[in-house]
PDB file of N, CA, C and O in Angstrom:
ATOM      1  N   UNK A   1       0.821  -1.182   0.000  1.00  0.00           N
ATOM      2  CA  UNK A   1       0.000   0.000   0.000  1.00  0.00           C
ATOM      3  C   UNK A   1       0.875   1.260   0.000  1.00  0.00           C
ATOM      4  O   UNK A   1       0.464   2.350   0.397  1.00  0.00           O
ATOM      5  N   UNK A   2       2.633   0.940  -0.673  1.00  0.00           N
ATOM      6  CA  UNK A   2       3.116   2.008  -0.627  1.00  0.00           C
ATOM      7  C   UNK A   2       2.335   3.269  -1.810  1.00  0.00           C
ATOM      8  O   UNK A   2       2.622   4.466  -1.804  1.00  0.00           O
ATOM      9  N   UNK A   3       1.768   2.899  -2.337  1.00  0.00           N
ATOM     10  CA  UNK A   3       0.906   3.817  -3.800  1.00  0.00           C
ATOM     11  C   UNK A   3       0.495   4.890  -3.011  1.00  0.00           C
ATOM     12  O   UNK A   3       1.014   5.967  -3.303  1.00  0.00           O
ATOM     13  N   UNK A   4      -0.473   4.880  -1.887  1.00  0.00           N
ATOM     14  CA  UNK A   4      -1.546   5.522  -1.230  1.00  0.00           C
ATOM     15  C   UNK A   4      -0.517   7.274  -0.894  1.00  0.00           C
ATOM     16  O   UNK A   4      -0.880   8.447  -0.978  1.00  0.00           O
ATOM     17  N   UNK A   5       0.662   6.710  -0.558  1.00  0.00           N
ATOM     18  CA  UNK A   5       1.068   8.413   0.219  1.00  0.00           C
ATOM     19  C   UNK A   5       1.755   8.877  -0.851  1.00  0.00           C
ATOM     20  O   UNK A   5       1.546  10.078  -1.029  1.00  0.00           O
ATOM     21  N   UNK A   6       2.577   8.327  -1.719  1.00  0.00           N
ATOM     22  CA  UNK A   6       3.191   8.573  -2.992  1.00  0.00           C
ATOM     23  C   UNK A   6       2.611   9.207  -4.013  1.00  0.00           C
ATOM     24  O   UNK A   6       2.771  10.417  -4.172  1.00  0.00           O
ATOM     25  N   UNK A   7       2.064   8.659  -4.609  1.00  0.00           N
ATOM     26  CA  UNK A   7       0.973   9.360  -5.331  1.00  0.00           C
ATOM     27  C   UNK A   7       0.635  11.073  -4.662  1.00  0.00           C
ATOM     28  O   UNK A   7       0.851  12.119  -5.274  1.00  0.00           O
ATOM     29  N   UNK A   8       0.303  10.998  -3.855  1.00  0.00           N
ATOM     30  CA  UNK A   8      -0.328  12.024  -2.971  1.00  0.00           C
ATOM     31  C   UNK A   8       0.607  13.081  -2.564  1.00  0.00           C
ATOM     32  O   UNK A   8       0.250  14.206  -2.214  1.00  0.00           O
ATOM     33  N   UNK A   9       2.174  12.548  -2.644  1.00  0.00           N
ATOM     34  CA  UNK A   9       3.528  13.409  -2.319  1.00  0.00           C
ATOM     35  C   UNK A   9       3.963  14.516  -3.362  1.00  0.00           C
ATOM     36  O   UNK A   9       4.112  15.733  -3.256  1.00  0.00           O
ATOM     37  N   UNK A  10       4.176  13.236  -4.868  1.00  0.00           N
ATOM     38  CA  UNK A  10       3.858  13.899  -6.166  1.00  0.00           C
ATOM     39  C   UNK A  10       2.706  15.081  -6.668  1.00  0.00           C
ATOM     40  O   UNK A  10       2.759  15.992  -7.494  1.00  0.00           O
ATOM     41  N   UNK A  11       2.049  14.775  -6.092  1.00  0.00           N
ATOM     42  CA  UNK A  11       0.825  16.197  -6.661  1.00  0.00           C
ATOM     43  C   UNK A  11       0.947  17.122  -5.933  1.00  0.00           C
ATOM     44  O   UNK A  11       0.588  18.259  -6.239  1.00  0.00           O
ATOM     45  N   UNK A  12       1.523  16.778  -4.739  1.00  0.00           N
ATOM     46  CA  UNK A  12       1.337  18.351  -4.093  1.00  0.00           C
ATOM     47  C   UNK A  12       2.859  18.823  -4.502  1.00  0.00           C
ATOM     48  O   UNK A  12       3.186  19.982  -4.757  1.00  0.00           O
ATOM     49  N   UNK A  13       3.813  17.539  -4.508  1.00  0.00           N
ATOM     50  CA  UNK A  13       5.257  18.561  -5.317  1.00  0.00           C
ATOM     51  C   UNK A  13       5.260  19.285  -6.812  1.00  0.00           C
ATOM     52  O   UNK A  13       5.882  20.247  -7.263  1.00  0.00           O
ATOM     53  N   UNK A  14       4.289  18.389  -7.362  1.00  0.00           N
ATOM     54  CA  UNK A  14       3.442  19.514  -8.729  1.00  0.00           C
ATOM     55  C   UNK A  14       3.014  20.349  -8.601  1.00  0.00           C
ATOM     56  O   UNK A  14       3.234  21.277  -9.379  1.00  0.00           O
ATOM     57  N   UNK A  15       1.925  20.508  -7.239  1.00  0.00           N
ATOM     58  CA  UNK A  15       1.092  21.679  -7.220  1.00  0.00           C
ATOM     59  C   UNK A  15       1.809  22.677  -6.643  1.00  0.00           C
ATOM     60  O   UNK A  15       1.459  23.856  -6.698  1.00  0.00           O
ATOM     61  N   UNK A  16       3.188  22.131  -5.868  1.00  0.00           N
ATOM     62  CA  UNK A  16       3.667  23.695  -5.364  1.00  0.00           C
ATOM     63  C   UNK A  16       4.530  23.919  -6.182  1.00  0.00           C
ATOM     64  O   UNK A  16       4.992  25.027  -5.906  1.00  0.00           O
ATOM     65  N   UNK A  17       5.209  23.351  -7.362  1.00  0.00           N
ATOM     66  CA  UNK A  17       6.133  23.403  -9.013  1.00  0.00           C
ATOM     67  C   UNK A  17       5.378  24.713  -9.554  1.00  0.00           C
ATOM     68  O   UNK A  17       5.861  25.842  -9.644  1.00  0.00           O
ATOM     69  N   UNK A  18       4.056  24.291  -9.899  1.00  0.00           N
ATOM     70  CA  UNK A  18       3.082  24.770 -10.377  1.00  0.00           C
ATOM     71  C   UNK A  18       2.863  26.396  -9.933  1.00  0.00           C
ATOM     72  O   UNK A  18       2.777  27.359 -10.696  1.00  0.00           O
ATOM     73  N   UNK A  19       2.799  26.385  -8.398  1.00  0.00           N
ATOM     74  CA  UNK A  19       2.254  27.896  -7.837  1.00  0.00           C
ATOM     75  C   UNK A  19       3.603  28.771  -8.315  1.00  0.00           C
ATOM     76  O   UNK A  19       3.742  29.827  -8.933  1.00  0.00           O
ATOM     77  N   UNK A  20       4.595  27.732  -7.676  1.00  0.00           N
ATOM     78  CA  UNK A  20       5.771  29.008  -7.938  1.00  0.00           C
ATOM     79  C   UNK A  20       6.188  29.449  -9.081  1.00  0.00           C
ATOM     80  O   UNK A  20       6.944  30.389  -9.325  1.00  0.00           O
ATOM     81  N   UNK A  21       5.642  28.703  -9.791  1.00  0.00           N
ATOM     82  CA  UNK A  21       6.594  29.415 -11.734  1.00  0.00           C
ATOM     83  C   UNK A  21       5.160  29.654 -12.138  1.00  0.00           C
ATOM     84  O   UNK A  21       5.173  29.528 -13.362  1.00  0.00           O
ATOM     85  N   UNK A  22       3.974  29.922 -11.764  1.00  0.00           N
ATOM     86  CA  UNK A  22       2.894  30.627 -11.634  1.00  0.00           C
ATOM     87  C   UNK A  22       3.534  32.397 -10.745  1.00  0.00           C
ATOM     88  O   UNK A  22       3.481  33.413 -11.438  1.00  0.00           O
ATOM     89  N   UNK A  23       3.795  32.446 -10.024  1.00  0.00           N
ATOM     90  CA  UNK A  23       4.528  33.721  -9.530  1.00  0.00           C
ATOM     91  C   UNK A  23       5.623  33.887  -9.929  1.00  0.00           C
ATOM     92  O   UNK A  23       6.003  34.982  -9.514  1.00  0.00           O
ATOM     93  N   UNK A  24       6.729  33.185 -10.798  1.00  0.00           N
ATOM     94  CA  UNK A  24       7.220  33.789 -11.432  1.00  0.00           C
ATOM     95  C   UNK A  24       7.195  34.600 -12.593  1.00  0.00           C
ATOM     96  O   UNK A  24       7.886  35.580 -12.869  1.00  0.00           O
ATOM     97  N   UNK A  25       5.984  33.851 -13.447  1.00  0.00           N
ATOM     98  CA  UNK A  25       5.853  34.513 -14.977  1.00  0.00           C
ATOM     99  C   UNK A  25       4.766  35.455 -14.221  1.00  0.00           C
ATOM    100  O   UNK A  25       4.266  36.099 -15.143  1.00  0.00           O
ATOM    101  N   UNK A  26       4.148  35.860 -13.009  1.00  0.00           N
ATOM    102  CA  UNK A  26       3.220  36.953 -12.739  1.00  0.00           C
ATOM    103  C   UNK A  26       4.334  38.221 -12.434  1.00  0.00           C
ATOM    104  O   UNK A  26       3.949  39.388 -12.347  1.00  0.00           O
ATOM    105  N   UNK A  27       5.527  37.890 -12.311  1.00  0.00           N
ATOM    106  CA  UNK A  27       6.330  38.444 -12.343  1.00  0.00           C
ATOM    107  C   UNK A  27       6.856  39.329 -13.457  1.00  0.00           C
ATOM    108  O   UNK A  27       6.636  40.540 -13.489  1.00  0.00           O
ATOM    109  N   UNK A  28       7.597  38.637 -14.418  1.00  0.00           N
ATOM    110  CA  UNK A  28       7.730  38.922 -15.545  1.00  0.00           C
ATOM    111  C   UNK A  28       6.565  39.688 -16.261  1.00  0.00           C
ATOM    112  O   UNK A  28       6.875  40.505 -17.127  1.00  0.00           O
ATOM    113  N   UNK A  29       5.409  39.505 -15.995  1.00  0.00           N
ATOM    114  CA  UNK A  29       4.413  40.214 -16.722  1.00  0.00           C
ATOM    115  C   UNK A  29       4.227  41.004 -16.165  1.00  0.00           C
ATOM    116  O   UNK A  29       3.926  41.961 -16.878  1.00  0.00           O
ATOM    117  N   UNK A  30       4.220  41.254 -14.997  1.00  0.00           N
ATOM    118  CA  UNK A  30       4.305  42.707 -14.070  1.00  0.00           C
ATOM    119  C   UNK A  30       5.426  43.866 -14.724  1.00  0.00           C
ATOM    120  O   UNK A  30       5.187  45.070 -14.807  1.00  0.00           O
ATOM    121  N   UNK A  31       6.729  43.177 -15.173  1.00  0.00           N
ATOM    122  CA  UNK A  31       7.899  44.188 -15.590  1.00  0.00           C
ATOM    123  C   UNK A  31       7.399  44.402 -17.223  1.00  0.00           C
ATOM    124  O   UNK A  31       7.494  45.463 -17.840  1.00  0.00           O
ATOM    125  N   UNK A  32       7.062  43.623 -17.547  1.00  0.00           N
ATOM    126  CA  UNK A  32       6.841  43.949 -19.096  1.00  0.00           C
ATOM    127  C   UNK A  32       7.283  42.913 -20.090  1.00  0.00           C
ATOM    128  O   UNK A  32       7.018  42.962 -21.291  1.00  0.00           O
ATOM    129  N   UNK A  33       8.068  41.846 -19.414  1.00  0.00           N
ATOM    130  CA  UNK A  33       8.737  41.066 -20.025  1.00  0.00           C
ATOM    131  C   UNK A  33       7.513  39.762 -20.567  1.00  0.00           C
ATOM    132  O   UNK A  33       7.222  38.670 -20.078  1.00  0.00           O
ATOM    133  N   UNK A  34       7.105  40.375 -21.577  1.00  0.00           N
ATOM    134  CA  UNK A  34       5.652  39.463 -22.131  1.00  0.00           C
ATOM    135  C   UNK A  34       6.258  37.890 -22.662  1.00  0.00           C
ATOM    136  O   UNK A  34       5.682  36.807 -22.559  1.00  0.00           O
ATOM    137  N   UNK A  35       7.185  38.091 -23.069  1.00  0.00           N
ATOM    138  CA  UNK A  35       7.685  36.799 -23.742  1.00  0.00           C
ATOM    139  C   UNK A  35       8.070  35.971 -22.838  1.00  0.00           C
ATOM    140  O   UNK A  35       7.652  34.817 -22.938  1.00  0.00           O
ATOM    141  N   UNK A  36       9.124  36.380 -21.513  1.00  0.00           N
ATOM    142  CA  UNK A  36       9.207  34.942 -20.396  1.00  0.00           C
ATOM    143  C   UNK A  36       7.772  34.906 -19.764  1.00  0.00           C
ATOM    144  O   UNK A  36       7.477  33.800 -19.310  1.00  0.00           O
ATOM    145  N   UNK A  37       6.869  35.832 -19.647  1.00  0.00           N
ATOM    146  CA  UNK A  37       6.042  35.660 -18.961  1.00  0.00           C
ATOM    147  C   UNK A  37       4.994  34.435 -19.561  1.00  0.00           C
ATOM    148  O   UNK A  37       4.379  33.651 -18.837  1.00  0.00           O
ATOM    149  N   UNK A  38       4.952  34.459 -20.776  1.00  0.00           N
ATOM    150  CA  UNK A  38       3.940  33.384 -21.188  1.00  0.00           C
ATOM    151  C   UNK A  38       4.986  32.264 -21.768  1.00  0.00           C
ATOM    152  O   UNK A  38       4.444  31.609 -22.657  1.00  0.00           O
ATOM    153  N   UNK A  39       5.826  32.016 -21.606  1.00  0.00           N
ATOM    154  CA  UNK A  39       6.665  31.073 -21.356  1.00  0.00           C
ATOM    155  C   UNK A  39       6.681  30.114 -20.118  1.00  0.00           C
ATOM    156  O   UNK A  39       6.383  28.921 -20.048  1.00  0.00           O
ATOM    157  N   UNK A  40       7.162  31.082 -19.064  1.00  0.00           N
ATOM    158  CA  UNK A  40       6.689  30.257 -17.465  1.00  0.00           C
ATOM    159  C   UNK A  40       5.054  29.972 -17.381  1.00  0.00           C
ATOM    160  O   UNK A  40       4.589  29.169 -16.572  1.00  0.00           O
ATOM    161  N   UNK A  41       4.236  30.733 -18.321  1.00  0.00           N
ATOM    162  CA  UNK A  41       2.831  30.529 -17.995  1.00  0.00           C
ATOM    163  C   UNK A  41       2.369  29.263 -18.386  1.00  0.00           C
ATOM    164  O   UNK A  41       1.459  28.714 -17.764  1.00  0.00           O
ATOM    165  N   UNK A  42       3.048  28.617 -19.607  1.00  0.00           N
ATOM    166  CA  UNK A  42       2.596  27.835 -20.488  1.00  0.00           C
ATOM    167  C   UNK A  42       3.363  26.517 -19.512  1.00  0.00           C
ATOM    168  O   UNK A  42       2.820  25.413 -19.461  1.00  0.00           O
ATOM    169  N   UNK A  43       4.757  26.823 -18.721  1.00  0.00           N
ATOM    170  CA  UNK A  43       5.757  25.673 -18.280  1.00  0.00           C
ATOM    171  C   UNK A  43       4.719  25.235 -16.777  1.00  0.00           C
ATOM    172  O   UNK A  43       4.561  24.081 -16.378  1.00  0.00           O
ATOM    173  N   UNK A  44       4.158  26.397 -16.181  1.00  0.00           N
ATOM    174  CA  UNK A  44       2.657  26.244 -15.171  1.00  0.00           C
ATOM    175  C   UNK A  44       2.014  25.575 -15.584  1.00  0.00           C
ATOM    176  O   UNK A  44       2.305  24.496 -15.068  1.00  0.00           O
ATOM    177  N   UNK A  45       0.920  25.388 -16.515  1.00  0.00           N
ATOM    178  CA  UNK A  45       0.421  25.229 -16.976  1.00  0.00           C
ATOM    179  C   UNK A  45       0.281  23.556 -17.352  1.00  0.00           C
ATOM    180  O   UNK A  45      -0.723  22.851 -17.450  1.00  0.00           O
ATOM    181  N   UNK A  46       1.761  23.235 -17.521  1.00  0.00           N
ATOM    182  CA  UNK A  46       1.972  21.606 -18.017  1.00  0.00           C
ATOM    183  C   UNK A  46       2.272  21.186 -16.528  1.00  0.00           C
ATOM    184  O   UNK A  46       1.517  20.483 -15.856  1.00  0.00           O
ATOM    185  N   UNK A  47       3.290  21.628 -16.167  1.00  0.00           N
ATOM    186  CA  UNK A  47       3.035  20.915 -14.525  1.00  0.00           C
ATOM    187  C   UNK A  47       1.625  20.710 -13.584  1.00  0.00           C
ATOM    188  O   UNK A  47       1.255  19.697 -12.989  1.00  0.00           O
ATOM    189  N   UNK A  48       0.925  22.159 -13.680  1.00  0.00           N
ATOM    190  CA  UNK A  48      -0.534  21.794 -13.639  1.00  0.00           C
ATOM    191  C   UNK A  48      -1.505  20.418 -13.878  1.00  0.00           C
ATOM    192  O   UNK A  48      -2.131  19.757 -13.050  1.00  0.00           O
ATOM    193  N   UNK A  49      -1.370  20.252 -15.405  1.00  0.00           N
ATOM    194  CA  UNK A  49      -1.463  19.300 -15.770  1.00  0.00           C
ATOM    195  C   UNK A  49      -0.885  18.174 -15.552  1.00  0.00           C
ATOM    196  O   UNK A  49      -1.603  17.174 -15.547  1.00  0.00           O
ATOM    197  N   UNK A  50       0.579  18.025 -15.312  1.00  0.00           N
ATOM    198  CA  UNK A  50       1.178  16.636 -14.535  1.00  0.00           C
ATOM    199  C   UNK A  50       0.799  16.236 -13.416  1.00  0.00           C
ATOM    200  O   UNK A  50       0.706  15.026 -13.209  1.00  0.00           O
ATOM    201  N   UNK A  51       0.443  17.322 -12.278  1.00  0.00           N
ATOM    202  CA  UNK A  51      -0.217  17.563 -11.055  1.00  0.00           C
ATOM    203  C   UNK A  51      -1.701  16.533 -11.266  1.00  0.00           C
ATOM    204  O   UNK A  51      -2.036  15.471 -10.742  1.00  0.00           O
ATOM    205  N   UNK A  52      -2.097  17.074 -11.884  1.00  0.00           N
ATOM    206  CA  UNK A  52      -3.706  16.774 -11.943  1.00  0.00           C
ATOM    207  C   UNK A  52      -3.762  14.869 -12.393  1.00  0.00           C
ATOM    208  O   UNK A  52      -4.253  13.914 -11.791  1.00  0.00           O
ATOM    209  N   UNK A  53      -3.076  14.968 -13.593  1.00  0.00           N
ATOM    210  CA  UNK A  53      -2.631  13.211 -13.645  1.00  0.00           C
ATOM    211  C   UNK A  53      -2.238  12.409 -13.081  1.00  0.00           C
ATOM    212  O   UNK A  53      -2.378  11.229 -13.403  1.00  0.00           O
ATOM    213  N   UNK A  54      -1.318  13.020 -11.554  1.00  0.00           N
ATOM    214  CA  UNK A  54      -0.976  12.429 -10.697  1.00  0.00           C
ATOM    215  C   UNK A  54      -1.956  12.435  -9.593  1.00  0.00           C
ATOM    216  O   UNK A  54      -1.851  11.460  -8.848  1.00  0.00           O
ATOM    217  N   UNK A  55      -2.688  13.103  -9.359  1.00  0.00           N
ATOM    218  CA  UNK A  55      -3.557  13.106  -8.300  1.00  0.00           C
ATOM    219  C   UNK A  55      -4.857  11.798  -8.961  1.00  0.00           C
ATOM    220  O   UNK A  55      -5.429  10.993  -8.227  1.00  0.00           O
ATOM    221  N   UNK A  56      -5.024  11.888 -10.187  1.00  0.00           N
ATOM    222  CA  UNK A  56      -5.850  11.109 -10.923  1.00  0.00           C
ATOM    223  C   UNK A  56      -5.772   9.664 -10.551  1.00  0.00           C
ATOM    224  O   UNK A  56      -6.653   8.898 -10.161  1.00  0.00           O
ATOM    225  N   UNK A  57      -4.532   9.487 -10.764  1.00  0.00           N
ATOM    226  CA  UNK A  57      -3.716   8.287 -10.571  1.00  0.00           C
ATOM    227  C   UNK A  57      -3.818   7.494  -9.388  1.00  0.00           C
ATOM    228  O   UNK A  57      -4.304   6.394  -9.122  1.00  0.00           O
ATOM    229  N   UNK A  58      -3.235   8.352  -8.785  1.00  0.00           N
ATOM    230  CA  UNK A  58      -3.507   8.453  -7.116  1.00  0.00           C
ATOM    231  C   UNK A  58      -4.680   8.062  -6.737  1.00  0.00           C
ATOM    232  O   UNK A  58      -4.659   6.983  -6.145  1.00  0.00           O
ATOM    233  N   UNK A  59      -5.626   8.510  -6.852  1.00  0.00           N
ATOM    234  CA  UNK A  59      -6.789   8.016  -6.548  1.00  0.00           C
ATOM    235  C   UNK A  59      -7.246   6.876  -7.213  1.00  0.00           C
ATOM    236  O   UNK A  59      -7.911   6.074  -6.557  1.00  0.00           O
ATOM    237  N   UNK A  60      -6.963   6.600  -8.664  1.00  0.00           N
ATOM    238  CA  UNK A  60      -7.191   5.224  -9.144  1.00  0.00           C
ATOM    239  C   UNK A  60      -7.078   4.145  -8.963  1.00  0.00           C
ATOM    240  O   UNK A  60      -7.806   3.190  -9.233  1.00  0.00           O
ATOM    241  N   UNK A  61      -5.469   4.287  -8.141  1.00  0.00           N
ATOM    242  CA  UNK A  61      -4.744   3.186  -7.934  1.00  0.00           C
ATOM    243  C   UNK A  61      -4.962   2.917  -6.531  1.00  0.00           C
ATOM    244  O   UNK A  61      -4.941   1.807  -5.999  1.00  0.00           O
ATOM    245  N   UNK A  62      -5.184   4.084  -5.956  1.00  0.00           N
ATOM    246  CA  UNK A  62      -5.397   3.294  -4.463  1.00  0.00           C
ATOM    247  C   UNK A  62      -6.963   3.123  -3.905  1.00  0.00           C
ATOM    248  O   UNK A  62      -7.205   2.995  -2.705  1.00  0.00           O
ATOM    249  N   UNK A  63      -7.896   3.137  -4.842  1.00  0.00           N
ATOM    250  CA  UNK A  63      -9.246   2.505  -4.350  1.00  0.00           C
ATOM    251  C   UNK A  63      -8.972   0.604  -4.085  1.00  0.00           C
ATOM    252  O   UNK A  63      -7.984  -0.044  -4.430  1.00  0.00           O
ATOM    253  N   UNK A  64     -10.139   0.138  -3.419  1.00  0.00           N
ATOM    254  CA  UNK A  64      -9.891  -1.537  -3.183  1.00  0.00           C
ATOM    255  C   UNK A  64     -10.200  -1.851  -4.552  1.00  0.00           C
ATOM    256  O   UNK A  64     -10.595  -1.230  -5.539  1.00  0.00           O
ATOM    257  N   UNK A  65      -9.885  -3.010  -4.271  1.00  0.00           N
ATOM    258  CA  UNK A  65     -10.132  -3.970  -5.530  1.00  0.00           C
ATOM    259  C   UNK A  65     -11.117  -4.951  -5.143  1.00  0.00           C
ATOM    260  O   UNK A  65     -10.927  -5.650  -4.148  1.00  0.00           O
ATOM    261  N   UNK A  66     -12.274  -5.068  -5.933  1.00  0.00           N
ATOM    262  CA  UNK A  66     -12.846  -6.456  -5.753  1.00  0.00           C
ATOM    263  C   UNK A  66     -12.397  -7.628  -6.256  1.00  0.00           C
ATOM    264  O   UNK A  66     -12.452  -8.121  -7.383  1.00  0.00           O
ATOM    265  N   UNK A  67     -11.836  -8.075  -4.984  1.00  0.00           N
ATOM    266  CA  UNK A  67     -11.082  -9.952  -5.240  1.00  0.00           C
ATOM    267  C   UNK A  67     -11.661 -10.876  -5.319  1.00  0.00           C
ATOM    268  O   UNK A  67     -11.087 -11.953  -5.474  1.00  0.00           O
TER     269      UNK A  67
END
């Protein structure tokens, strides 16, 4: 039953991947710098998405099984 906390470790190390290069390109778009800014937005954006597949997962894999 190592799946259950693993799974669950991964998404939140996505989701905090995610926040911070989320405040970085809010950054960059604050100075003007439009081009890194939707760069880090888009690199958010996929970790987001890795986040979310892993939490998916996570939950898939660790429901019971009928034996």
């Amino acid at each position: 039953m190592m799946r259950f906390p693993v799974g669950l470790i991964v998404f939140l190390f996505y989701a905090v991947l995610s926040g911070l290069t989320f405040r970085k390109a809010w950054g960059h778009w604050a100075v003007g710098q439009e081009d890194l800014g939707f760069w880090f937005t888009v690199v958010a954006i996929l970790l987001g998405i890795a986040g979310t597949g892993a939490l998916v997962g996570w939950w898939i894999h660790s429901r019971p099984t009928e034996d």
